[in-house]
C-alpha positions in Angstrom: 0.7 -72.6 45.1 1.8 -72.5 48.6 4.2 -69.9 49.5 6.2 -71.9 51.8 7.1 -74.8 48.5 10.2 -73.9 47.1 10.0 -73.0 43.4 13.2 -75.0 42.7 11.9 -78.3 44.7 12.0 -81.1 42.2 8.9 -83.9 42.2 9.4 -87.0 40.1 6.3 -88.9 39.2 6.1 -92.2 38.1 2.9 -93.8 36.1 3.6 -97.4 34.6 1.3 -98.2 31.4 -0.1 -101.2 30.6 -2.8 -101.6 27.1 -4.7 -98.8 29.0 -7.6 -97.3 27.4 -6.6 -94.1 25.7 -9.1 -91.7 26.8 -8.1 -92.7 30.8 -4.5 -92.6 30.3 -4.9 -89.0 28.2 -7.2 -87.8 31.2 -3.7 -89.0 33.9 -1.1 -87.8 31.8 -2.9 -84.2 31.4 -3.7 -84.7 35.5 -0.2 -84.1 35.9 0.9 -81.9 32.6 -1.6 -79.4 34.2 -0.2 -78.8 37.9 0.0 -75.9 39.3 3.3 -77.3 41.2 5.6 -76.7 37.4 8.8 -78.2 38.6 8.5 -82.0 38.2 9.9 -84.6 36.1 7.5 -87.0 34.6 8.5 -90.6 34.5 6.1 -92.7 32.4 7.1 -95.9 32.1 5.3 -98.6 29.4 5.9 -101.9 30.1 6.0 -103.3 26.8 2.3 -102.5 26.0 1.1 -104.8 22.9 -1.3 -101.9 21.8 0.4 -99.5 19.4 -1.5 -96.4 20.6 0.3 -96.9 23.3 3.5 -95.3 22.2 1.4 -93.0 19.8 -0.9 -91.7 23.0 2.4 -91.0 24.8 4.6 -89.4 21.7 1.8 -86.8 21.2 3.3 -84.5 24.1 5.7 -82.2 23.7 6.7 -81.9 27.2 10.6 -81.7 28.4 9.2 -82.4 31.6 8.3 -86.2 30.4 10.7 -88.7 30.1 9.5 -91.8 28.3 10.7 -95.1 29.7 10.2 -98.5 28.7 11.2 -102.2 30.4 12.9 -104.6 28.2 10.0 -107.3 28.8 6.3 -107.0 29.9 7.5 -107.5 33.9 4.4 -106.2 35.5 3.7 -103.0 37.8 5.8 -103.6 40.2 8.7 -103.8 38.3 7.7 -100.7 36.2 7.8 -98.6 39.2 11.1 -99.6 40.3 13.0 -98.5 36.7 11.4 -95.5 37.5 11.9 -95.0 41.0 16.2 -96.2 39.8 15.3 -93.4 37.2 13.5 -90.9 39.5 16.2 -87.5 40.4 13.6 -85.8 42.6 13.6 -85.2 46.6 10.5 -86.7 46.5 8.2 -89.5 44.2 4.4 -89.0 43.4 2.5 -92.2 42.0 -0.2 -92.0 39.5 -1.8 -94.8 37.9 -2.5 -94.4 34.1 -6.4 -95.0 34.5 -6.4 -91.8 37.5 -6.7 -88.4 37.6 -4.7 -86.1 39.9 -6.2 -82.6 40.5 -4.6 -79.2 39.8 -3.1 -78.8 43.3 -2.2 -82.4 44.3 1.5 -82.3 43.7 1.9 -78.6 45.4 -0.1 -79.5 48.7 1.2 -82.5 49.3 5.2 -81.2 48.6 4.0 -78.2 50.9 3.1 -80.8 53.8 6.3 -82.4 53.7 8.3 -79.6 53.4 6.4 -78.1 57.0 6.2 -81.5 58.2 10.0 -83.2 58.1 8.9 -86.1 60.5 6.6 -87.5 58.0 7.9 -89.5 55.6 5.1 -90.6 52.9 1.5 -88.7 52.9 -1.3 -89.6 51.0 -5.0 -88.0 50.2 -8.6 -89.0 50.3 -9.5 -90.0 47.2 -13.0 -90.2 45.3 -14.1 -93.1 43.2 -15.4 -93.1 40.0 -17.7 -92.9 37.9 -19.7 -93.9 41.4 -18.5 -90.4 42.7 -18.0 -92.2 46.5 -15.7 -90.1 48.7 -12.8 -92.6 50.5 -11.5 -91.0 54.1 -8.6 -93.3 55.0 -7.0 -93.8 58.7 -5.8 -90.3 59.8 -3.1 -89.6 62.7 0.6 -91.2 62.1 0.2 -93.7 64.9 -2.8 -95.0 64.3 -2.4 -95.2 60.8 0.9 -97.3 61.0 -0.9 -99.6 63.5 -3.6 -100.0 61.2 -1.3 -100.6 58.3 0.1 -103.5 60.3 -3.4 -105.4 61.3 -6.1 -104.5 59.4 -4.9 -103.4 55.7 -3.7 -101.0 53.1 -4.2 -97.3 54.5 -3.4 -95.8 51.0 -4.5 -94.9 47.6 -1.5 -95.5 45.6 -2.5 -92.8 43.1 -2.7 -90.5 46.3 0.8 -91.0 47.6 4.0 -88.6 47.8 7.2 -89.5 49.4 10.8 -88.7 50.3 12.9 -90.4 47.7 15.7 -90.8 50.7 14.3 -93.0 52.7 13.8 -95.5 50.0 17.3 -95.0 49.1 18.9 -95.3 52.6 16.7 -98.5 53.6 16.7 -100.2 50.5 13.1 -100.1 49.5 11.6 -101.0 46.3 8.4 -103.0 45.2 8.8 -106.2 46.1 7.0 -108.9 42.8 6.5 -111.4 45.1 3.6 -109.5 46.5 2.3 -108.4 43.6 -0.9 -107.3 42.9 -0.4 -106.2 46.3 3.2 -105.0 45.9 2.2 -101.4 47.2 0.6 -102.4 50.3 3.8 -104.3 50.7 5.8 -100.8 50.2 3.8 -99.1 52.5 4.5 -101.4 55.3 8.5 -101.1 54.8 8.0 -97.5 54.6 5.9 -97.7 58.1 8.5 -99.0 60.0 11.5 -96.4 59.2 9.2 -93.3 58.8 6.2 -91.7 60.2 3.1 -91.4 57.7 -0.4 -89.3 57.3 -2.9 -89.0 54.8 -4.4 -85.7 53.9 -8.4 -84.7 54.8 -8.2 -83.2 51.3 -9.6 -85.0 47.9 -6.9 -85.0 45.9 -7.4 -87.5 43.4 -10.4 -89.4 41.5 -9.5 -93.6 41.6 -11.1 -94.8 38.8 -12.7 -98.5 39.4 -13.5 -100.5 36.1 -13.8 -104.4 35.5 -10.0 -104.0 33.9 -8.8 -102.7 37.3 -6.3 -105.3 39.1 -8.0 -105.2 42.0 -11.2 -106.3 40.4 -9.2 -108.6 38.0 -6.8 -110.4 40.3 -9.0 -109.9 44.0 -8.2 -113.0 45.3 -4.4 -112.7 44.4 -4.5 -109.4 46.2 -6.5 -110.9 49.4 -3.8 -113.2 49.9 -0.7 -111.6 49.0 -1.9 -108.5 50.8 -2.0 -111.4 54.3 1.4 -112.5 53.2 2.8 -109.3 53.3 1.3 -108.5 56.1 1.6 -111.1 58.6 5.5 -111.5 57.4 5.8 -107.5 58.3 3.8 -108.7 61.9 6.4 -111.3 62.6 9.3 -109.3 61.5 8.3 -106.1 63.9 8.4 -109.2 67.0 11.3 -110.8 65.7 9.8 -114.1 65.6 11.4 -114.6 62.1 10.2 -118.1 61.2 9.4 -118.6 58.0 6.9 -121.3 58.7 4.8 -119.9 61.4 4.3 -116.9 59.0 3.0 -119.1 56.4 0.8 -120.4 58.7 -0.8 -117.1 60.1 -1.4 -116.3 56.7 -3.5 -119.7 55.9 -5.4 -119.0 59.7 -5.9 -115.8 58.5 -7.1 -116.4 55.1 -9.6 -118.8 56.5 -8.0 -122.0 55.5 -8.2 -125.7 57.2 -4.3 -125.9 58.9 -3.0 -129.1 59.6 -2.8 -130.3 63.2 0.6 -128.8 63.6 0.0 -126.2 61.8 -3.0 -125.2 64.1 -0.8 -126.1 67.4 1.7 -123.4 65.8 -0.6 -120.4 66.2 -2.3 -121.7 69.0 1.2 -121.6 71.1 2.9 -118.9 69.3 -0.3 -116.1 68.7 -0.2 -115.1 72.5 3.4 -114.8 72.4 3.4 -112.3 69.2 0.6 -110.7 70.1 2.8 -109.2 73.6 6.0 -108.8 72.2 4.4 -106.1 69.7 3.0 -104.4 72.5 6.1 -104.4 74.5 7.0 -102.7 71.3 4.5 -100.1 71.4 2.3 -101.5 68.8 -1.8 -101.2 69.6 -2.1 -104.5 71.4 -6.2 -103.4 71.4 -6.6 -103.2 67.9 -4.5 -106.3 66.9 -7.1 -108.7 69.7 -10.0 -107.1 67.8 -8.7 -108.5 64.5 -7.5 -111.7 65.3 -11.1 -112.1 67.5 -13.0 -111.5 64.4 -10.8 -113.7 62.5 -11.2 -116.5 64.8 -15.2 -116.0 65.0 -15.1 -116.2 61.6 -13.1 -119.5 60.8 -15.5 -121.2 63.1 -18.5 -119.8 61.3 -17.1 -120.7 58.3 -15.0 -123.5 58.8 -16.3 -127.1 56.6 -13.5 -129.3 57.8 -15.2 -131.3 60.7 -11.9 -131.7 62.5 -10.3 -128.5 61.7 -13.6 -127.1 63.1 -13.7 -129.2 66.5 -9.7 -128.0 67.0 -10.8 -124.3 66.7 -13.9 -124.8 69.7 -11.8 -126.4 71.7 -8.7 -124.5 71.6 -6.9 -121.9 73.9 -7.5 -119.4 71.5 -11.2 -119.5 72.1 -10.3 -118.8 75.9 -8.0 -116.3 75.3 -10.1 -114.2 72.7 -13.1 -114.0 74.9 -15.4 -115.9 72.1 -18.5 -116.6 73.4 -19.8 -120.1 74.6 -23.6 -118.9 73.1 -21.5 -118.2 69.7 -19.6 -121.4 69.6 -23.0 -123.3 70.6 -25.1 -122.1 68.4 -22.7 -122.5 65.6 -21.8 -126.3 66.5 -25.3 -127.1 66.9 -25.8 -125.4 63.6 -23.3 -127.2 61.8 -24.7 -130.7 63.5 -28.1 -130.1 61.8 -26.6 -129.1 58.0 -24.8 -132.3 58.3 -27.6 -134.6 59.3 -29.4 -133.1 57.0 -26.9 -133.6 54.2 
């Protein structure tokens, strides 16, 4: 362990359990059991599993360190986490998720980082996947991972992440079940805007990937709740707080046909958003080359004939720079696939 982590620093870390296989959630509860880092409390909570080895899996440890949780009704993640994060005593909360596997060090380097690093307020790892054994580098640098956070996605591996328990406290966060199964994206971005964040080079974790994994179970859930969150955190940070517009960024986004008005409503309002976040600081560069891939592909894509003819000949089209051989050759291509049908 690193010198400069205090002995006496307490970590609590939180792992909800759902029916998960007993051999995975053995392999993360021993992850943790096995630190080098000693002084944590372990919050496990089960979420009214239906599977009775559930309780039997967890009761097998003798551990003072754990302490066993359970929510009145099967609620979801989401609303695991937050009993345990009510629950959690330490300076700062780890997440684990019961199918992944923290290594030896995790807890001590990433404690050791914040401790020599007081500006940063939640740090994550690389992570690999398994059983592909892939390595995952996510966005580095505090900046540019808070812009990317913002407009392109989730810069974290949940299972990777360690933060100060304070800041959640003194702003209010929790998971949000409205986001759900993108809840911790949605966490991520609350955390972004009162905090600076940074992932580690470092492996520090193996993210196991099966066909019972919610992102694999529930993808197109995620897709669009992971938008929602998103474009609702975008129009927040401008303080163009209309419920509506939001709603609608989030259909644009998602590739869906708006109605006439609904199209008229980004159309007018995009530009607008799109300056006050820079005015703000935000990477104007980075946000254009999103919403210009966005745009290219709604009119690739788009199958609503008048939908399509309101995205060629809108401002948008001017003002992202799409190209006239681009919008050409895609009208001309959709001309033929319907004479043809």
């Amino acid at each position: 362990m690193n010198k400069n982590v205090n002995q006496g620093l307490l970590i609590s870390v939180i792992m909800p359990v759902y029916n998960t296989q007993e051999s995975f959630l053995r392999e993360a509860v021993e992850s943790i059991l096995h630190q080098t880092f000693t002084e944590f409390e372990f919050l496990i909570i089960d979420d009214c599993s239906t599977d009775p080895n559930i309780q039997k899996t967890l009761k097998s440890y003798n551990d003072p360190r754990i302490r066993l949780l359970q929510t009145e009704q099967n609620s979801g993640a989401a609303a695991a986490r937050n009993l345990g994060l009510r629950e959690a005593k330490g300076k700062y909360i780890a997440f684990i998720d019961s199918d992944d596997v923290s290594y030896r060090e995790r807890l001590a380097k990433e404690a050791d980082y914040l401790e020599n690093h007081p500006e940063i307020g939640c740090v994550g790892s690389s992570n690999r996947i398994i059983p592909s054994n892939t390595i995952q580098f996510p966005p580095k640098g505090s900046s540019y991972l808070k812009n990317y956070m913002l407009f392109i996605g989730c810069g974290f591996c949940q299972s990777s992440v360690m933060l100060r328990r304070q800041l959640l406290t003194d702003h209010k966060i929790e998971y949000q079940s409205q986001y759900v199964p993108a809840e911790d994206y949605a966490l991520w971005l609350d955390l972004s805007a009162v905090c600076e964040l940074e992932n580690l080079d470092e492996v520090l974790i193996d993210y196991r990937w099966h066909d019972q994994n919610i992102s694999s179970l529930q993808r197109d859930k995620q897709f669009d709740n992971s938008l929602r969150a998103r474009y609702r955190q975008i129009c927040k940070r401008a303080e163009m707080n209309d419920p509506q517009f939001a709603d609608y960024l989030v259909d644009y986004a998602a590739g869906k046909a708006l109605s006439k008005e609904g199209f008229r409503q980004v159309e007018k309002k995009l530009p607008t958003l799109i300056n006050k976040l820079a005015l703000k600081g935000y990477d104007k560069e980075m946000f254009i080359h999103e919403l210009y891939g966005i745009l290219k592909r709604n009119i690739k894509k788009c199958s609503d004939r008048s939908y399509f003819k309101l995205l060629i000949k809108s401002d948008l089209v001017t003002y992202f720079h799409i190209p006239l051989l681009f919008r050409a050759k895609t009208y001309i291509k959709k001309m033929i696939l319907r004479s043809i049908g």
